[in-house]
C-alpha positions in Angstrom: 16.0 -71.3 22.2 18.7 -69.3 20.1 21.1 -72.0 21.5 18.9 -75.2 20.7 18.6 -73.5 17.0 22.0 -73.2 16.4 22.6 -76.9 17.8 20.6 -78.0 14.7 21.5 -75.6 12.4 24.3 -78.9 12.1 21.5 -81.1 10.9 19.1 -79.0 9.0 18.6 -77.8 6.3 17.4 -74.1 7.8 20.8 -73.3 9.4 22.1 -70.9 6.8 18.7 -68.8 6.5 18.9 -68.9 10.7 22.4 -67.7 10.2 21.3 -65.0 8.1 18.2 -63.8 10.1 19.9 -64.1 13.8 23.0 -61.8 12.0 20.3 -59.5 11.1 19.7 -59.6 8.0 18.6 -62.1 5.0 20.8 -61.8 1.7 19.1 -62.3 -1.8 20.5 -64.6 -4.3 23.3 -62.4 -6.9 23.3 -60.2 -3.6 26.1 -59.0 -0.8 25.9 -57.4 2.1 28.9 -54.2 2.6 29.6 -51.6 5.2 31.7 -48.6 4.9 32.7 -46.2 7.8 33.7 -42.8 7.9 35.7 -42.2 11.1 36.2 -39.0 12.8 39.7 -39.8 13.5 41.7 -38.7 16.8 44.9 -36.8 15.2 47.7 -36.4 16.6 47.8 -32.8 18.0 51.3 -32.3 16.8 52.1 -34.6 13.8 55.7 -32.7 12.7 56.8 -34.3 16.3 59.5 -37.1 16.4 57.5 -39.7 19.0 58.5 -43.1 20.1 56.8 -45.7 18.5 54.6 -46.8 22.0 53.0 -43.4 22.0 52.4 -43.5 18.2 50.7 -47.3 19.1 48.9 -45.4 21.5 47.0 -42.8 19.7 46.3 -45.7 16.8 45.0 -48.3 19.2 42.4 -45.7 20.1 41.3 -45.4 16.5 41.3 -49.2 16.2 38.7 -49.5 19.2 36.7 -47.4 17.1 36.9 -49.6 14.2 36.6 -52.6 16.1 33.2 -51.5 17.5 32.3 -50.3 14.1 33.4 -54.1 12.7 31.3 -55.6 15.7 28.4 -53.5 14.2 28.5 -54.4 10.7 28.5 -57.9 11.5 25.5 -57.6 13.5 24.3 -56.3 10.4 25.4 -59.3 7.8 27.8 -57.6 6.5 30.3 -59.5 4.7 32.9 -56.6 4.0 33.8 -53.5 5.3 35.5 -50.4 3.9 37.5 -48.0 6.5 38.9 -44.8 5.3 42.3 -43.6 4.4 44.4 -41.9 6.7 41.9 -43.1 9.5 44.3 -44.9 12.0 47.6 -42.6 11.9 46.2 -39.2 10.7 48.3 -36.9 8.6 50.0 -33.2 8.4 53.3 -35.3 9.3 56.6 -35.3 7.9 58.9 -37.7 6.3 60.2 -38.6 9.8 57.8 -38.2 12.3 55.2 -40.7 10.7 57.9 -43.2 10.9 56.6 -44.6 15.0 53.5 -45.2 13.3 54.6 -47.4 10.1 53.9 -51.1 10.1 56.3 -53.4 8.9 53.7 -55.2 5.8 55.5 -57.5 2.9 54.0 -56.5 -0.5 51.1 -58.8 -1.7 53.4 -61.4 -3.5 55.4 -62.1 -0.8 53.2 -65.3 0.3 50.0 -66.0 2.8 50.4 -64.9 6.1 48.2 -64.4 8.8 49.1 -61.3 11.2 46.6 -62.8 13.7 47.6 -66.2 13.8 51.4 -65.6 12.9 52.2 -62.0 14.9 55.9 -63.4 15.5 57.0 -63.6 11.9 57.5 -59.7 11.6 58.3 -56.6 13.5 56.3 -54.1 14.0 53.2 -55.5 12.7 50.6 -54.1 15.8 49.0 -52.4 13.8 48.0 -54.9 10.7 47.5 -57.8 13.8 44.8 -56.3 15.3 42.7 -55.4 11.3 43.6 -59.2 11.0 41.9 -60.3 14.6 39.1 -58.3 14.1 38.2 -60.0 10.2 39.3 -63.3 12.0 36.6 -62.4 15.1 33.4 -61.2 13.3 34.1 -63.4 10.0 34.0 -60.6 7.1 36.4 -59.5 5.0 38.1 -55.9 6.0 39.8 -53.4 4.0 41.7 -50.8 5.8 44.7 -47.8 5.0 47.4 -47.4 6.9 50.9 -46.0 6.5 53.9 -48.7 5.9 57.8 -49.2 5.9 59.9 -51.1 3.9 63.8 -51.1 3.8 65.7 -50.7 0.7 69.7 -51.0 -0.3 71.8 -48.7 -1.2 72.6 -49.8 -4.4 69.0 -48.9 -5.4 68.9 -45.9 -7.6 65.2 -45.0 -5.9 66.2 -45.9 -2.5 65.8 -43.0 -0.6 68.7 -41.2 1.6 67.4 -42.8 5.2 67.5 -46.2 3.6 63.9 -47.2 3.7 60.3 -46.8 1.1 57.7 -45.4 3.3 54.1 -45.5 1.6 50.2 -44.7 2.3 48.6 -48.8 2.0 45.9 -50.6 1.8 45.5 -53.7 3.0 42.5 -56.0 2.2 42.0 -59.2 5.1 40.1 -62.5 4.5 37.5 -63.6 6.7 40.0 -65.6 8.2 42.2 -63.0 9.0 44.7 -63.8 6.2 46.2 -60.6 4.2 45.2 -61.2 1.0 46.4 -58.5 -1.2 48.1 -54.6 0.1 48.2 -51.2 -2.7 50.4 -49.0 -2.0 49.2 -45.3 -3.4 50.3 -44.3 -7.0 49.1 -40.6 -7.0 50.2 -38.7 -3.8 48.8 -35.4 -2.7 50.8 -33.6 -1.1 51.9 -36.0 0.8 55.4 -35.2 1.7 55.6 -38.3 4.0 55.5 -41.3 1.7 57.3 -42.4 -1.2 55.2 -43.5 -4.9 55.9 -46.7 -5.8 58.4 -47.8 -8.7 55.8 -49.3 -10.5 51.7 -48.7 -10.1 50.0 -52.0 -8.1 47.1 -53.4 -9.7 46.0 -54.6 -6.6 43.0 -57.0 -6.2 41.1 -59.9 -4.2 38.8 -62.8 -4.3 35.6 -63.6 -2.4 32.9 -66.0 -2.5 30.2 -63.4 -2.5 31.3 -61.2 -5.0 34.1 -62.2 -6.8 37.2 -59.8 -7.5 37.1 -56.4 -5.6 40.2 -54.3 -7.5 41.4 -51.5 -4.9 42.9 -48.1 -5.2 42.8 -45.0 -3.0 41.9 -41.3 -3.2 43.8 -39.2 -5.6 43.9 -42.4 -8.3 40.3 -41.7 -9.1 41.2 -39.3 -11.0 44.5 -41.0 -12.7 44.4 -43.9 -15.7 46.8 -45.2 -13.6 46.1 -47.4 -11.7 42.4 -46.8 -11.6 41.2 -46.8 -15.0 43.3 -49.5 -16.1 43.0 -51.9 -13.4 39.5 -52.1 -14.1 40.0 -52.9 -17.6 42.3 -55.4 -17.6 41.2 -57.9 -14.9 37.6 -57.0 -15.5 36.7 -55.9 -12.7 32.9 -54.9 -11.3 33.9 -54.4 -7.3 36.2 -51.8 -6.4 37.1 -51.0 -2.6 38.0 -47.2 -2.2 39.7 -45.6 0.9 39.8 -41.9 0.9 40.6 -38.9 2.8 38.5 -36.2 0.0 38.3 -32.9 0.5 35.0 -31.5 -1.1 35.3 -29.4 -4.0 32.2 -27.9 -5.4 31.0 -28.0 -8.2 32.4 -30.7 -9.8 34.2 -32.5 -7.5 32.7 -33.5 -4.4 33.2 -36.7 -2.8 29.5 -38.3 -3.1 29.3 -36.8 -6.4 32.3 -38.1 -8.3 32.5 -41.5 -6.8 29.0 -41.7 -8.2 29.6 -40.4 -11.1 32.8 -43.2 -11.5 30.3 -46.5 -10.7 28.2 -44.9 -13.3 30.7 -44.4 -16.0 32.2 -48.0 -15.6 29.1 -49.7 -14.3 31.1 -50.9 -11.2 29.9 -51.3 -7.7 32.2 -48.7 -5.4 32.4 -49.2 -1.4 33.8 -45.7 -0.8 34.9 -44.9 2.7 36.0 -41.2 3.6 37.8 -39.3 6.1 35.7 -37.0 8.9 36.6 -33.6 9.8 34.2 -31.1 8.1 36.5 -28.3 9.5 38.4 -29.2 6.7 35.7 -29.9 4.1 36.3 -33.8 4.7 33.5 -35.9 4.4 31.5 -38.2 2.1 31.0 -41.8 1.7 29.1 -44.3 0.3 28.0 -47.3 -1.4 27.2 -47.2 -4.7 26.1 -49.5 -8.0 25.6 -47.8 -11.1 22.0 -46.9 -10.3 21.6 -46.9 -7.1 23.8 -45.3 -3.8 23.5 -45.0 -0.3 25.6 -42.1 0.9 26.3 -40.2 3.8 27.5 -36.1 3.4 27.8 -34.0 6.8 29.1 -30.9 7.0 27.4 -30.2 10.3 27.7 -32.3 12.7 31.1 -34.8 14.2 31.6 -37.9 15.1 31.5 -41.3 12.5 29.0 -43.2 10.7 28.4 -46.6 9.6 26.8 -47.4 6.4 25.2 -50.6 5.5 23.8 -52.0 2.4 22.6 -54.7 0.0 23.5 -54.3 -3.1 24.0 -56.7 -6.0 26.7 -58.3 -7.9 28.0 -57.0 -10.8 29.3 -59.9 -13.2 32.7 -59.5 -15.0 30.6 -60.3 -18.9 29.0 -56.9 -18.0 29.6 -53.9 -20.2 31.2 -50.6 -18.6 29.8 -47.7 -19.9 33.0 -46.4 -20.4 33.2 -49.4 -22.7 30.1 -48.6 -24.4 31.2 -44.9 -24.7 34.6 -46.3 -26.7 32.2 -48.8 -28.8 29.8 -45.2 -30.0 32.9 -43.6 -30.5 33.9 -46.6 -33.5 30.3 -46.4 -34.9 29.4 -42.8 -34.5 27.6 -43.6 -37.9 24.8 -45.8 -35.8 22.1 -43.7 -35.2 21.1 -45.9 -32.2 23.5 -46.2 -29.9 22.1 -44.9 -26.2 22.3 -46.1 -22.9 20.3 -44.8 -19.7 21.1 -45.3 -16.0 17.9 -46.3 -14.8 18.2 -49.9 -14.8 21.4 -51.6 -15.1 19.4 -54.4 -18.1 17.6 -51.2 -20.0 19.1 -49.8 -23.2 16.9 -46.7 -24.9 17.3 -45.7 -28.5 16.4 -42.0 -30.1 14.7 -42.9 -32.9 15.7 -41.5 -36.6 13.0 -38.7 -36.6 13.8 -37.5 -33.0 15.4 -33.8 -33.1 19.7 -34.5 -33.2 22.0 -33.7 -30.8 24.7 -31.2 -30.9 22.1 -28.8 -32.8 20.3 -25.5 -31.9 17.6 -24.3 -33.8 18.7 -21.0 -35.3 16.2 -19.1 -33.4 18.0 -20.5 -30.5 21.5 -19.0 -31.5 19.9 -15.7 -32.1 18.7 -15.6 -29.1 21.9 -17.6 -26.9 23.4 -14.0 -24.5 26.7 -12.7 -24.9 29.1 -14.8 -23.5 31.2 -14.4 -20.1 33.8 -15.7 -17.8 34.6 -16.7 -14.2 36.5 -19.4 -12.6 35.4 -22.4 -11.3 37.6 -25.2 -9.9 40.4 -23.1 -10.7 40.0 -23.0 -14.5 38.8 -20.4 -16.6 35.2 -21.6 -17.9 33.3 -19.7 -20.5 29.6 -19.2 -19.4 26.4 -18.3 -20.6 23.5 -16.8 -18.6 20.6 -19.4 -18.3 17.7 -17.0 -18.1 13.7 -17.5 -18.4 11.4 -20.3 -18.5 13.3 -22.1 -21.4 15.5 -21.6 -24.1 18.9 -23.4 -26.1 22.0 -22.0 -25.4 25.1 -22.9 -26.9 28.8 -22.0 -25.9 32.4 -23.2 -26.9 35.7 -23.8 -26.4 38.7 -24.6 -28.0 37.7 -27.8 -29.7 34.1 -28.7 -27.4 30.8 -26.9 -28.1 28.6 -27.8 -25.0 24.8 -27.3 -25.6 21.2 -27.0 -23.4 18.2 -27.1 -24.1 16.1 -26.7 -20.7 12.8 -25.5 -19.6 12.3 -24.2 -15.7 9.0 -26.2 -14.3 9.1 -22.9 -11.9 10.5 -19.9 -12.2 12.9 -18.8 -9.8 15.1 -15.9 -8.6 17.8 -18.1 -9.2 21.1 -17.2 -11.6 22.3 -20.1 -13.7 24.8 -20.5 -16.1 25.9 -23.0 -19.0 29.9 -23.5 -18.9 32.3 -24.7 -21.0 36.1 -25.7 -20.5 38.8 -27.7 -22.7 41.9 -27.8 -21.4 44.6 -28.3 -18.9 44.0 -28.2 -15.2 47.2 -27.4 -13.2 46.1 -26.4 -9.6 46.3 -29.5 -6.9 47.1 -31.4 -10.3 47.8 -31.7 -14.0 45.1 -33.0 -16.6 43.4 -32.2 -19.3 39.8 -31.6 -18.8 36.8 -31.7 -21.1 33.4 -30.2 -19.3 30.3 -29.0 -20.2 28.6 -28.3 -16.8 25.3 -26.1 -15.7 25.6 -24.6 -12.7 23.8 -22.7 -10.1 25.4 -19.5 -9.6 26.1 -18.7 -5.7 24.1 -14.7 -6.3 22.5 -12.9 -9.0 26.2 -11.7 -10.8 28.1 -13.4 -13.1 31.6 -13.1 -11.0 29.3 -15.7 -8.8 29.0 -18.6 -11.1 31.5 -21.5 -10.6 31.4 -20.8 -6.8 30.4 -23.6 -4.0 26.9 -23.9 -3.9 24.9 -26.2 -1.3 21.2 -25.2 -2.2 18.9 -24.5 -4.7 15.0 -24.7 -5.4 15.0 -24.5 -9.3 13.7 -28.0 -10.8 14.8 -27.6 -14.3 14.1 -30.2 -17.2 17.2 -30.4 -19.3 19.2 -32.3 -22.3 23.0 -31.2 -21.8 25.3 -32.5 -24.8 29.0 -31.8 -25.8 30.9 -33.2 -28.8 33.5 -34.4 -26.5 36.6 -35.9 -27.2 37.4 -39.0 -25.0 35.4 -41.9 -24.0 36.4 -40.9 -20.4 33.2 -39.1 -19.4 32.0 -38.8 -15.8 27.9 -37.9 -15.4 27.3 -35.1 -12.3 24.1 -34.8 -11.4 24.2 -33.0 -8.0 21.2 -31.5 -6.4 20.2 -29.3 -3.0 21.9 -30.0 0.4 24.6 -31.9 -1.7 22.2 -34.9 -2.5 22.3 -37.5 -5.9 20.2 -37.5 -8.6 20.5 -39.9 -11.7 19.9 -39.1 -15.3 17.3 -40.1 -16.9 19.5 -40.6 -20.4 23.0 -40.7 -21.1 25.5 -41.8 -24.0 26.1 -41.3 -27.7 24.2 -39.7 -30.6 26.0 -38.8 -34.0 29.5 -37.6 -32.0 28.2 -35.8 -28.7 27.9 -37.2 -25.7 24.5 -36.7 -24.1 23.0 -36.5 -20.2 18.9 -35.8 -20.2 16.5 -35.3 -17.0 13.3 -34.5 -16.3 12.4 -33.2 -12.9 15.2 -33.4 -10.8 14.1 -34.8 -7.2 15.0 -31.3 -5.4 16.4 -28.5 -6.5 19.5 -28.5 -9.0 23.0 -27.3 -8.0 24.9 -29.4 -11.3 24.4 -31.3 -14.1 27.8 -31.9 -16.2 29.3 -34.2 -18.6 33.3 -34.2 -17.4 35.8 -35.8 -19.5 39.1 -36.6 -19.1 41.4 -36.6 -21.7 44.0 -39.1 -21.3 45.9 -38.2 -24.4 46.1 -34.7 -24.2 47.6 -34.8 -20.6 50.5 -35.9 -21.8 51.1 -33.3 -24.9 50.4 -30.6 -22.9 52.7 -31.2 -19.6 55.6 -29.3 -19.1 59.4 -30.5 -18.4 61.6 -27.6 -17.1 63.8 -27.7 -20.1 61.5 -29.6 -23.1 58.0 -29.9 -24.1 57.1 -34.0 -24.7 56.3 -35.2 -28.2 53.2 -37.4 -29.1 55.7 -40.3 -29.2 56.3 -40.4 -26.0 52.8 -40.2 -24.8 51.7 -42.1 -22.1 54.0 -42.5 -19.9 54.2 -43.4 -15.8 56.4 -42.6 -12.7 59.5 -43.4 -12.8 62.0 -42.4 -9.1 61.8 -39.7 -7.5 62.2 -36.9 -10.4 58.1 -36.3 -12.1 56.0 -34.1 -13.1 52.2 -35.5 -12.4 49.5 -35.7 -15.5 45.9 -36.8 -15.3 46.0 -40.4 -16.2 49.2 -40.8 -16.7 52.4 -39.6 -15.3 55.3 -37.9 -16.6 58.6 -39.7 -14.9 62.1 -38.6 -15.6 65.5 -40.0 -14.9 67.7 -36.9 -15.0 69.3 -37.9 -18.3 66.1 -39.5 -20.6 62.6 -40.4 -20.6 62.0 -44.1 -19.6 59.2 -45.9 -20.8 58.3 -49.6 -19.7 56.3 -52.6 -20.8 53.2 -51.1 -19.8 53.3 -47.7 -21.3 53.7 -49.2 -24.8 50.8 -51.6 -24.2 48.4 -48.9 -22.9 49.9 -47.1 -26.1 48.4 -49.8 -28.3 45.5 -50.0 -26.2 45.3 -46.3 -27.0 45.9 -47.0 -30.8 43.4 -49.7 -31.3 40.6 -47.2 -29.6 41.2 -45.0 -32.6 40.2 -42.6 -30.8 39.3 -39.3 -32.9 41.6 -36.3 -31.3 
């Protein structure tokens, strides 16, 4: 029967709906189907080892069975993408040359069409990126995948380094035909001793016929301007394909939470696929849309997991929040300017005669407890007890005042605390950092807040505000067993930024507003011998001689600062923000 269907699928007028049905699932109009997985991947038991490149195929051919199976899958499913994670075929914890059997020979993204699949003899050492192509080629989606590549360089190149070849951590992004359509090679290493930054970021992107342009970056640039941040804003982009290998940092920063927090703040769709080993606090992925997300945390328990979804398209005449945000920051004068997450159409207004925020009642400040401090993510916060039923609480910091106003629907024997923190973050990184963030503590002391915490009971109504300084501003809302809420209100009111909820769905662990400051990274990072001047702010990596900063990177020649094309036009991008510092 299946057979005689498909024989007049040619004919009728029902063959794409059958298509749909027999693949498993029917798409909605404005709709795509997308699949991430996160792969327990089989490492290599000693990585620091100098193997031939057939054993190296060997260990990544059994990680590509896995991904093939997993591509099979999702195409039963109707998927018509899939994300896999980075690191996932080759591993890590190797050195500069013992990851060298596993690199692929793969030409940069302007170097032409080809088709590994179709055309495996026009390179060497392509095994690797062949068999991603066969298996988009096969099931007929479009595959994004991470793997580490090799590229030779001349001597004569100032960057080239001593053994003659660039060696970087890539993405590559496959047609359903199996073509390569576009490769990124990671701006914003961590730690990773093994590969090479590229001269230049990659604003790397691709087309499809179901979603338009996916933009694609990977891990660490999440947290980076470049390329993340302005990839998206200059090609418009509302689809963003994310490889990762994230280790979980709570509060603030674990995976499910930020990448959420990201499609929020830009009102992009993210297909985020992670790394899994929760030995080594690796694991969260997801698909997300501004509003809506379908994750998977596991701390527990090994092996991979598929995720698939329908989600819908986000078009390019759509505003980012983070566009929003810059727009309240020009008229901070309009009393109405407030957006909320719950539907991506919906835009709420306070209304003249509602209470202003950024205020506490006096009675409130008389009654706000003596201040304390403890670290959390490695900075020095400034905290305030959260005690009783409700209350408004206040605290500050340098230049940002972060204020609550909360009542407890249940009283609990749990400690929380309001916390506050402006300024530069130099562990596993350098950026400034603007956060106003309540947290649960993890006991009844104050030397316990800003510890990881994975559960809580407390349901807590609350209005969380900040007169912060950037338009950068990442919503966290994070609640028990390391699950997502979404706020209920969030934006701009007469300078502060805002984030509002009433009844979380379980019990709270963080609500935060976190900022990043692109412009103070910059002033603030050091050079062994000089301190940079506001002139020379933003600038990007340059060789192999830098200092990282959060949005931004510091690059040195030995002898001067160089700055190119795009540093001066993200400074006049910078200028015509006006941004108030």
């Amino acid at each position: 029967m299946a057979l005689t269907m498909v024989a007049l699928c040619w004919k009728l007028p029902i063959c794409f709906l059958f298509y749909q049905v027999v693949s498993g699932r029917v798409r909605r109009e404005g709709h795509y189907v997308a699949a991430v997985y996160e792969h327990e991947s089989i490492l290599s038991p000693t990585p620091a080892a100098l193997v031939e490149r057939r054993s190296a195929l060997e260990l990544m051919g059994r990680n590509l069975d896995i991904y093939e199976q997993q591509v099979l899958a999702a195409a039963r499913q109707g998927a018509q993408i899939i994300v896999f994670p980075e690191d996932g075929i080759h591993g890590f914890n190797f050195t500069r040359s013992s990851i060298y059997p596993y690199l692929d020979f793969v030409p940069h993204s302007h170097s032409g069409k080809w088709n590994p699949c179709r055309e495996p003899y026009l390179f060497n050492d392509t095994e690797v990126v062949q068999r991603l192509s066969c298996m988009a080629l096969k099931n007929k989606l479009f595959l994004v995948a991470n793997l580490g590549t090799k590229q030779p360089c001349e001597r004569w190149d100032p960057r080239c380094p001593s053994d003659g070849r660039y060696q970087f951590n890539t993405n590559v992004a496959f047609a359903a035909d199996g073509t390569l359509l576009a490769t990124y090679r990671k701006h914003n290493l961590y730690f990773e001793y093994a590969f090479d930054t590229p001269p230049e970021p990659d604003y790397a992107f691709f087309d499809t016929p179901f979603a338009g342009k996916f933009g694609m970056f990977t891990c660490f640039d999440i947290l980076f301007f470049e390329p993340a941040v302005n990839l998206i804003r200059q090609y418009n982009l509302k689809q963003i394909v994310y490889p990762t290998a994230w280790m979980n940092q709570l509060p603030l920063l674990s995976a499910v939470e930020f990448q959420q927090a990201f499609a929020t703040a830009f009102n992009v769709n993210i297909l985020a696929a992670n790394i899994h080993h929760p030995t080594l606090g690796m694991t969260g992925s997801g698909i997300y849309t501004p509003v809506k997300s379908f994750i998977y945390h596991n701390m527990e328990s090994y092996g991979g997991k598929l995720i698939v979804a329908e989600i819908p398209v986000i078009t390019p005449d759509y505003k980012t929040n983070s566009e929003i945000n810059e727009r309240f920051r020009e008229n901070l004068h309009d009393s109405c300017r407030t957006f909320t997450s719950t539907s991506l159409d919906d835009e709420v207004c306070f209304k003249e005669q509602e209470e202003i925020p950024g205020r506490v009642s006096e009675k409130g400040k008389e009654q706000s407890p003596p201040p304390f401090y403890a670290e959390m993510m490695y900075d020095n916060f400034t905290f305030v007890p959260v005690w009783g039923e409700k209350g408004e609480l206040q605290v500050c910091a340098n230049t940002l005042c972060c204020y609550l106003s909360y009542r407890r629907v249940v009283l609990t024997d749990e400690l929380y605390a309001l916390g506050v923190f402006d300024g530069l973050h130099t562990v596993h990184g350098t950026y400034y950092v603007q956060a106003c963030a309540l947290v649960k503590c993890g006991g009844l002391s104050f030397s316990t807040c800003g510890q990881e915490v994975t559960d809580a009971t407390a349901l807590i109504d609350f209005q969380l505000w900040g007169n912060m300084s950037t338009p950068y501003i990442f919503p966290l809302l994070l609640t028990s067993g390391i699950t997502l809420d979404f706020a209920d209100h969030m934006g701009w009111k007469n300078n502060y930024y805002f984030l509002s909820k009433n009844r979380t769905s379980s019990g709270l662990l963080t609500a935060a507003v976190y900022g990043r400051w692109t412009r103070k990274n910059s002033l603030h990072v050091l050079h062994p011998q000089r301190r940079l001047t506001a002139g020379e702010l933003p600038a990007h990596r340059y060789g192999h001689t830098q200092l990282t900063g959060g949005w931004g990177s510091v690059p040195y020649s030995l002898v001067k600062l160089h700055l190119d094309k795009s540093t001066f036009s993200e400074l006049q991008w910078f200028k015509e923000l006006r941004i108030h510092t």
